[in-house]
C-alpha positions in Angstrom: -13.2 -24.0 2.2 -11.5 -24.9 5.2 -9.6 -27.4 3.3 -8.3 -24.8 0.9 -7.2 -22.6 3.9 -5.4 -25.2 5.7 -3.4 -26.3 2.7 -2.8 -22.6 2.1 -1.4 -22.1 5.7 1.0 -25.4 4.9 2.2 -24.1 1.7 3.2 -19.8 3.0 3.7 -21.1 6.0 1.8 -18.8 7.8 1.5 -20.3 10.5 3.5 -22.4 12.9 2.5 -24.8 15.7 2.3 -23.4 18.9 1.9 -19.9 17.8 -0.8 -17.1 19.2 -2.6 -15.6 16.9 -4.9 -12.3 16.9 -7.8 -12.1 14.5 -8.9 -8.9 13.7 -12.2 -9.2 13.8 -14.8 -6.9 11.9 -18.0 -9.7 12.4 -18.7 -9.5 9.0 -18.6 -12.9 6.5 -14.6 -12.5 5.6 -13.8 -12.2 9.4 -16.0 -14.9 10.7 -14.5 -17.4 8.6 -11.4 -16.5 9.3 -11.8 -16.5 12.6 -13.8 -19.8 12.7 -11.5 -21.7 10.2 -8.5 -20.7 12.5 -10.3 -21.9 15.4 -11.4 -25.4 13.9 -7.5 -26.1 12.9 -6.2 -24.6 16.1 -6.1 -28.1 18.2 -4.2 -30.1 15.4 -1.7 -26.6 15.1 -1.4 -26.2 18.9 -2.9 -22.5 18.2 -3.5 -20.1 20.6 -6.7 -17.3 19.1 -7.4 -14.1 20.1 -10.0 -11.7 18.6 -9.2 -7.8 18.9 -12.8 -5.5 17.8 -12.3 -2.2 16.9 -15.4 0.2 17.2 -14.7 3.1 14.4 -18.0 4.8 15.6 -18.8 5.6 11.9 -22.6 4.1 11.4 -23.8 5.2 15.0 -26.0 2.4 16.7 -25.2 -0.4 13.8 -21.4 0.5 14.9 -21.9 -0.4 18.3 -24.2 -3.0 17.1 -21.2 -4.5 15.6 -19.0 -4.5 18.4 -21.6 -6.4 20.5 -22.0 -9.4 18.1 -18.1 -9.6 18.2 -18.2 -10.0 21.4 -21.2 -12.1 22.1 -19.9 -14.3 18.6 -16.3 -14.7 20.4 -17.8 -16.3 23.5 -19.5 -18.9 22.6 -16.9 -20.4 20.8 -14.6 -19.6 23.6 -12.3 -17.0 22.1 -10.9 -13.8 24.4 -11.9 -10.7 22.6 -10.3 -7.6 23.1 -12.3 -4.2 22.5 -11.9 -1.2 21.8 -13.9 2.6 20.5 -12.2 5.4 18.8 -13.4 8.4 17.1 -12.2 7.4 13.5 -13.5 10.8 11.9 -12.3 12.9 14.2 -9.2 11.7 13.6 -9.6 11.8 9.9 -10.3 15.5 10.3 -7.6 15.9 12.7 -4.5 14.4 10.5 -6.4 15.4 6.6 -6.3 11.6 6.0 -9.1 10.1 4.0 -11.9 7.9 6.4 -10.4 5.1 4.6 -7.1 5.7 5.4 -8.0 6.9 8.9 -10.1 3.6 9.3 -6.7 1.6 8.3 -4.1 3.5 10.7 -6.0 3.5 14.1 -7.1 0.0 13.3 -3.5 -1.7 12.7 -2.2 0.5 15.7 -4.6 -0.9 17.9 -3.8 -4.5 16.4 -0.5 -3.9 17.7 -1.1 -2.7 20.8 -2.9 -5.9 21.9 -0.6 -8.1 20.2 2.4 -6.1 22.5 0.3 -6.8 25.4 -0.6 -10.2 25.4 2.2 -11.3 23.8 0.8 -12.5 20.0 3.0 -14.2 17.1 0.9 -13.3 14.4 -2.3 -11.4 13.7 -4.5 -12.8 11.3 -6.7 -10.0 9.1 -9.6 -11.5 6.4 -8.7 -9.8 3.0 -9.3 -12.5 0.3 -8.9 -12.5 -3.7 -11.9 -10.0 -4.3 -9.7 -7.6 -1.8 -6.8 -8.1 -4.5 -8.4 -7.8 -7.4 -9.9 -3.9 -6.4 -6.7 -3.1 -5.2 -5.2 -4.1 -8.2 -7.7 -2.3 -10.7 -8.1 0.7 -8.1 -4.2 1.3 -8.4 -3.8 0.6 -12.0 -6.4 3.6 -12.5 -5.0 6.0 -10.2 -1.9 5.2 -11.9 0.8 3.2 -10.3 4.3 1.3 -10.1 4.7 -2.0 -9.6 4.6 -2.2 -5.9 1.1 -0.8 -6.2 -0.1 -3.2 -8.7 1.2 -6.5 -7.0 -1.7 -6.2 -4.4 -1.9 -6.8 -0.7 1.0 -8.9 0.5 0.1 -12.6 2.4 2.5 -11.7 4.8 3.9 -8.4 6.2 6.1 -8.9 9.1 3.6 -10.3 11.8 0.3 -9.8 9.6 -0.7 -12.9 7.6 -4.0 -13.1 5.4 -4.5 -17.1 4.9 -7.3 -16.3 2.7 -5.8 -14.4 0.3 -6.7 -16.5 -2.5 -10.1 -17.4 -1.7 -12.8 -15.7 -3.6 -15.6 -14.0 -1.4 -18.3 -16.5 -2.8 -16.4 -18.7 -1.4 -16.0 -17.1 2.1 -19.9 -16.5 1.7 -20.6 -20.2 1.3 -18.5 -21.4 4.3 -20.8 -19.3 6.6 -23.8 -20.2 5.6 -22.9 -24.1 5.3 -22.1 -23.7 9.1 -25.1 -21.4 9.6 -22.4 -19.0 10.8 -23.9 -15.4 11.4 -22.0 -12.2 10.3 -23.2 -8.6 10.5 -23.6 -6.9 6.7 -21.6 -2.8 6.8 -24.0 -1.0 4.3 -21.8 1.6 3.6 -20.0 -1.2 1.1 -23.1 -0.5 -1.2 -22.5 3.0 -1.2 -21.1 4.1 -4.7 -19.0 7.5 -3.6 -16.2 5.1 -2.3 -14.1 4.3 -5.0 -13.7 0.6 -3.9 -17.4 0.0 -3.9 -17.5 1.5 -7.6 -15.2 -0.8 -8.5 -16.7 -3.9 -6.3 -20.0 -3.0 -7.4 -19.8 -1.7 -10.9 -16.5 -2.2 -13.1 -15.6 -6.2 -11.6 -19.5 -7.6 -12.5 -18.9 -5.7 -15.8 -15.3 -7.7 -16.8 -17.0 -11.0 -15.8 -18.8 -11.2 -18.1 -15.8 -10.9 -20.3 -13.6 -13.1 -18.4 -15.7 -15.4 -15.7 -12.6 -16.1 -14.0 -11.6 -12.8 -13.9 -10.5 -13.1 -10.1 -8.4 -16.7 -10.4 -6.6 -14.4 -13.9 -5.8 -11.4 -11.8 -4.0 -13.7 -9.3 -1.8 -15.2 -11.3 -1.0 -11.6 -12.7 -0.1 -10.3 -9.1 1.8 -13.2 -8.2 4.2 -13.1 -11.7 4.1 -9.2 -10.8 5.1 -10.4 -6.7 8.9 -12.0 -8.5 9.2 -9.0 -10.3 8.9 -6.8 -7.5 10.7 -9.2 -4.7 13.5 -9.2 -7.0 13.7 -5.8 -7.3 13.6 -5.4 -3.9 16.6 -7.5 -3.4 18.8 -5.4 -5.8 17.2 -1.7 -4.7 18.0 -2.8 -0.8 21.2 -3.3 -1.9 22.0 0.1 -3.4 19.9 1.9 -0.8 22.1 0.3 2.3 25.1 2.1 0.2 23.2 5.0 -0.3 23.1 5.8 3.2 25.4 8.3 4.8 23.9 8.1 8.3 20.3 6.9 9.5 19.0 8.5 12.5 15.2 8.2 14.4 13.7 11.4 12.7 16.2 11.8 9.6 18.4 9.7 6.9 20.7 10.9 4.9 21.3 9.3 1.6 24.7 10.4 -0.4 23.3 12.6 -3.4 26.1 11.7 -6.2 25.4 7.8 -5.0 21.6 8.4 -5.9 21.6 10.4 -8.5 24.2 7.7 -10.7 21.1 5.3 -10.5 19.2 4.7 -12.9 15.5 5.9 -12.1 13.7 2.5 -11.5 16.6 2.1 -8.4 16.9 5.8 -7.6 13.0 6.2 -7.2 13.3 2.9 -5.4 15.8 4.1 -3.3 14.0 7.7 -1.8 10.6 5.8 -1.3 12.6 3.2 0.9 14.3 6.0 2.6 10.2 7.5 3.0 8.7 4.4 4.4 11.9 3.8 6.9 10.4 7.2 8.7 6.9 7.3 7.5 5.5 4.9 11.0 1.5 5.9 10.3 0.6 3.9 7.1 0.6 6.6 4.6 2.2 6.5 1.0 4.1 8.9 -1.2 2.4 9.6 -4.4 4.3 9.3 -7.7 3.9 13.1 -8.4 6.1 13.7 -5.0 8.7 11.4 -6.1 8.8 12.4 -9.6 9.5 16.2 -8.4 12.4 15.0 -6.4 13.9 12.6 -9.4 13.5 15.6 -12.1 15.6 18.1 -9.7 18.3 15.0 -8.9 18.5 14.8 -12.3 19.3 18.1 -13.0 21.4 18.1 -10.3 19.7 20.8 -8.4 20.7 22.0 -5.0 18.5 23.8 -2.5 15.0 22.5 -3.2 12.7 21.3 -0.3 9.6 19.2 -0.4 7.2 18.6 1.8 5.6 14.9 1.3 2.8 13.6 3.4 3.4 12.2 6.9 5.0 15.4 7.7 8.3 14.5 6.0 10.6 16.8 4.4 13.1 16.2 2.0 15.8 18.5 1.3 18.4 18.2 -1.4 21.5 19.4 -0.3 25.2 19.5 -1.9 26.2 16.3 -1.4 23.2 14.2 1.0 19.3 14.0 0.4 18.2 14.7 3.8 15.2 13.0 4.3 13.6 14.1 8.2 10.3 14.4 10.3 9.2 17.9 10.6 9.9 17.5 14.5 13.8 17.2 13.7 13.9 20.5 12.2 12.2 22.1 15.7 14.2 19.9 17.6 17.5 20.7 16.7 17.6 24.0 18.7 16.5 22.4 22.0 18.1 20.2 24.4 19.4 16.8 23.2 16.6 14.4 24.1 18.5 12.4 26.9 19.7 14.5 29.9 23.1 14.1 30.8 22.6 12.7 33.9 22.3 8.9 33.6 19.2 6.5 33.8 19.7 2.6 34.6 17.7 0.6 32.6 15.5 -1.5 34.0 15.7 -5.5 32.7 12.9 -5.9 32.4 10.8 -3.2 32.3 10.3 0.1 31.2 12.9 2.8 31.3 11.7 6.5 31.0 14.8 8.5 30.0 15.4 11.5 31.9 14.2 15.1 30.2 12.8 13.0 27.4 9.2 11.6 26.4 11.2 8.3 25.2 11.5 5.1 26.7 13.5 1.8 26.6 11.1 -1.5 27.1 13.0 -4.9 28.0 11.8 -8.0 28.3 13.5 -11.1 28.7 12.6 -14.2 26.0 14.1 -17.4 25.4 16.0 -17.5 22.6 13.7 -19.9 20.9 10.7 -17.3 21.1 12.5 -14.4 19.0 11.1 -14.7 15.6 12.9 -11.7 14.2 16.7 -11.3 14.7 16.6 -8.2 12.8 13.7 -6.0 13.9 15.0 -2.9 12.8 17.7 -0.3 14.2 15.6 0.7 17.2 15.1 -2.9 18.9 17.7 -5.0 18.8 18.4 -8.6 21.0 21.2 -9.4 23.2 22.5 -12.8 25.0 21.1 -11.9 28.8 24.5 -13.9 30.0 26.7 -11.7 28.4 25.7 -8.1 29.5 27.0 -6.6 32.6 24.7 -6.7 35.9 23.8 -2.7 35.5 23.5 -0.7 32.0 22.8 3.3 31.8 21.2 5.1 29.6 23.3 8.5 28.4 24.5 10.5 26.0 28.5 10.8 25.0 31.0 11.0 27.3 34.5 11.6 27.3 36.7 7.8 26.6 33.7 6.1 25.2 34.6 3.0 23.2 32.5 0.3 21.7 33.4 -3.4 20.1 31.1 -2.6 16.9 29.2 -5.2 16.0 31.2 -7.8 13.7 34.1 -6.5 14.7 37.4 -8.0 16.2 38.7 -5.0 18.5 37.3 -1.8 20.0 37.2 1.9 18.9 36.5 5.2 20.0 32.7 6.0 19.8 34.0 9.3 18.4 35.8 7.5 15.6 32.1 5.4 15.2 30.5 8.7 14.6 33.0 9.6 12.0 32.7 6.0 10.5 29.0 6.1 10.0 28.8 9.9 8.9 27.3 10.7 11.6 27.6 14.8 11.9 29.2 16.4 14.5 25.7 18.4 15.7 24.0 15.3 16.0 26.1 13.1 18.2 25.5 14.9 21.6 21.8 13.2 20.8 22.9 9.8 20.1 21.1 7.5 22.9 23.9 5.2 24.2 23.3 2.2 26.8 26.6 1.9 28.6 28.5 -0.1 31.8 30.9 3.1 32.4 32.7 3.4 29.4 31.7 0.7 27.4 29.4 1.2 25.1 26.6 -1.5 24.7 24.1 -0.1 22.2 24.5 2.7 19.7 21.1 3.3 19.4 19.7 3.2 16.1 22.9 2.4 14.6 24.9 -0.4 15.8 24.9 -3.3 19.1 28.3 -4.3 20.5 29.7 -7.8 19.5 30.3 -8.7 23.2 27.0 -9.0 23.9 25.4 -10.8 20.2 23.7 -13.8 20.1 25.0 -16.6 19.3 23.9 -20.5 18.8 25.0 -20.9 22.6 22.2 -18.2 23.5 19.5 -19.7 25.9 17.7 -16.5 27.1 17.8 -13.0 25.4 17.0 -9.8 26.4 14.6 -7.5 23.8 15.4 -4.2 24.0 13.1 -1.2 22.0 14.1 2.2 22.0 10.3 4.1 21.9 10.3 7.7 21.1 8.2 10.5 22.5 4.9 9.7 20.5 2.5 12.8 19.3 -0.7 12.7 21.2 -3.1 11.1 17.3 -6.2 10.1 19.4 -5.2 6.1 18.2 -2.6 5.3 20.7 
């Protein structure tokens, strides 16, 4: 078993030496092999491990049970563990997700969190090819596209999953050939959650049809996984010209650019646009999607939607507006940055002025940025080439910026205009600035005077952090 996994981590390259890894770590079987298989490799990979518990407070004492054996497992092997308790059902209650779902979004947040803090490369979850095969059968009876049916991905920015295609017997064996303990959740027995009806009931059933039903399934997901990742390739593609202008609470896609498409990229194309302001983990159901294709089609202006995660998408005359519910209330009240100025603080945290948002820097050298493109909303610059003091402000009169890729300057006005930006919405635009020069469009574009380049030797990581709702998982 650990074998398999280390010749797994070769071939994905998962992993790379020197990293720091967190585990998230349940205590049951799947995450104690992980966590010990990691930790037996980690001297010949130069690995750093970390274990992060969460306590979902779901099975009262067996819960906390759980979070002591993580604890008491991670020490004597010598591994930091990082705890923490949350009211999972509350929460569930509170946002009208399912348990499951609830379980899933408070769980990765907190992943994140201690990752952020410590300073992790990856983090390491346990799902293995029994975890893939349910997904793929649960989704395939719902009802679902191919995205749903190519099953949990081995890597998803920094989460990996090294044992993504090892069966559960086999994860079982490995701890009980090292006379490994692991703690045994009950509720995986009980038959009202659809995954245990189909873990418990439908699999055992097909076995006995096909006895290597699970090996069969994972060759289907990973034919499906070149289907899809092309795909992917082409709809990214469209969606990039889709866009009209792309803001933190709303995008705008152009409606006749969509609406040309044909369905497979145009369906593509307004669930890309969902997920790029959907932050908690939820999905959008086919039913929603297929409401807003039939009216495209029909070319239909007017209509509204509402789609989970408190996204609305409005088709107008020429954009679908896609926008958190937030932007609609906000749009009447004060831009979010005050017009007086805030210097930002390298590093460190920046609070803006009249604003729950924030700017964190830190300073890295350039060999420890393993993303160059994060996202619109961090971004890195060469630490050399940016002036001594930056502000943080909206617009002001003879603004220019070098855009990105560019060879000579422009009015940020004529920016705005450039990236159909509307008129309303540029008073809001967070800028970082050294008087008029503008630095950083936020959530738009960097300035080329300040890129990295292959002479880089330190960079400065800059995130733009929103005012964040108070969900009881922060």
């Amino acid at each position: 078993m650990k074998e398999s996994i280390i010749e797994k981590i070769k071939k994905t390259k998962l992993i790379k030496s020197g990293d720091t890894i967190l585990v998230g770590f349940s205590g049951g079987p799947d995450s104690v092999c992980l966590l010990t298989a990691l930790h037996e490799i980690a001297e010949s990979f130069s690995l750093t491990i970390y274990a992060a518990h969460l306590n979902h407070n779901l099975r009262g004492m067996e819960s906390n049970e759980d979070a002591s054996f993580a604890v008491n497992f991670s020490r004597k092997h010598n591994i930091a563990c990082v705890v923490k308790s949350i009211e999972v059902a509350e929460y569930a209650s509170r946002t009208g997700v399912s348990l499951e779902m609830a379980g899933r979004i408070c769980r990765y947040r907190f992943f994140e969190e201690v990752a952020e803090k410590i300073g992790i490369d990856k983090i390491a979850v346990g799902h293995h090819l029994n975890d893939q095969a349910e997904t793929l059968l649960m989704n395939l009876i719902r009802g679902s596209g191919l995205e749903g049916l190519t099953g949990i991905p081995a890597v998803r920015k920094k989460i990996i999953r090294p044992l993504i295609h090892c069966r559960r017997e086999e994860i079982i064996d490995f701890c009980h050939r090292r006379n490994l303990p692991y703690r045994i959740d009950a509720t995986n027995q009980e038959t009202e959650f659809f995954r245990n009806k189909i873990r418990n009931r439908i699999i055992p059933d097909m076995e006995t049809c096909q006895p290597s039903l699970m090996e069969s399934m994972g060759r289907t997901i990973e034919l499906l996984e070149q289907d899809r990742d092309y795909i992917e390739e082409v709809v990214e593609a469209k969606y990039q010209d889709a866009v009209r202008f792309k803001m933190l609470e709303c995008i705008s896609l152009d409606y006749e650019t969509v609406s040309k498409e044909h369905p497979a990229v145009a369906s593509r194309i307004l669930r890309r646009a969902y997920h790029d302001l959907e932050k908690t983990g939820q999905t959008v159901s086919f039913s929603h999607i297929k409401n807003v294709m039939e009216n495209l089609r029909k070319g239909t202006y007017g209509k509204e939607y509402q789609l989970p995660g408190k996204i609305i998408v409005k088709l107008k005359t020429e954009e679908i507006l896609f926008a958190a519910e937030r932007y609609f209330e906000n749009r009447a009240a004060e831009p979010d940055v005050s017009k007086d100025q805030t210097t930002l603080k390298i590093p460190g945290i920046t609070h803006l002025l009249g604003s729950d948002s924030s700017i964190y820097c830190e300073v890295l050298r350039v060999q420890k940025v393993s993303e160059r493109n994060e996202g619109p909303y961090c971004q890195i610059f060469d630490q050399e080439k940016l002036p001594q003091e930056l502000v943080v402000r909206t617009r002001s009169t003879g603004d220019r910026i070098k855009p990105l890729g560019m060879e000579g300057t422009k009015k940020l006005k004529d920016f705005f205009i450039d990236q159909k930006i509307p008129a309303e919405e540029r008073d809001r635009i967070v800028l970082l600035a050294h008087e008029n020069e503008i630095f950083w469009v936020v959530g738009h574009r960097i300035s080329d005077r300040a890129k990295v380049t292959t002479d880089t030797q330190k960079v400065v990581r800059m995130q733009y952090r929103p005012g964040k709702e108070k969900t009881g998982c922060e």
